[in-house]
Steps between C-alpha positions, in 0.01 A plus 500: 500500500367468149256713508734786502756340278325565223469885539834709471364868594700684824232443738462150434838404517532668824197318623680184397830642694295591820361141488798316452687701808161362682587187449866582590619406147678816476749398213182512255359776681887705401365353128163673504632814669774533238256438248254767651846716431534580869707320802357314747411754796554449872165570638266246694286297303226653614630861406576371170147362471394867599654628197382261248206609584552837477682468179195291345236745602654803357506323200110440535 
């Protein structure tokens, strides 16, 4: 994960959370959520990965 470690912004630290609950590691993915400011959310994987796309391209 170091290429995201070194970037702090919302979207990346939520990219980091979404990968670390991919790897099942979810006690640092609670770290990157919190750090995003939000909780972790209950939705598939794949429904998160929906939204981080979403979230990404409406910053585009």
């Amino acid at each position: 994960m170091d290429g995201v470690d070194g970037h702090c912004d919302r979207n990346a630290c939520l990219i980091h959370a979404y990968l670390h609950r991919v790897e099942g590691d979810n006690s640092n993915a609670l770290y990157w959520y919190r750090q995003a400011g939000v909780t972790m959310p209950a939705n598939t994987l794949e429904e998160k990965l929906e939204r981080l796309f979403d979230a990404i391209a409406g910053q585009a």
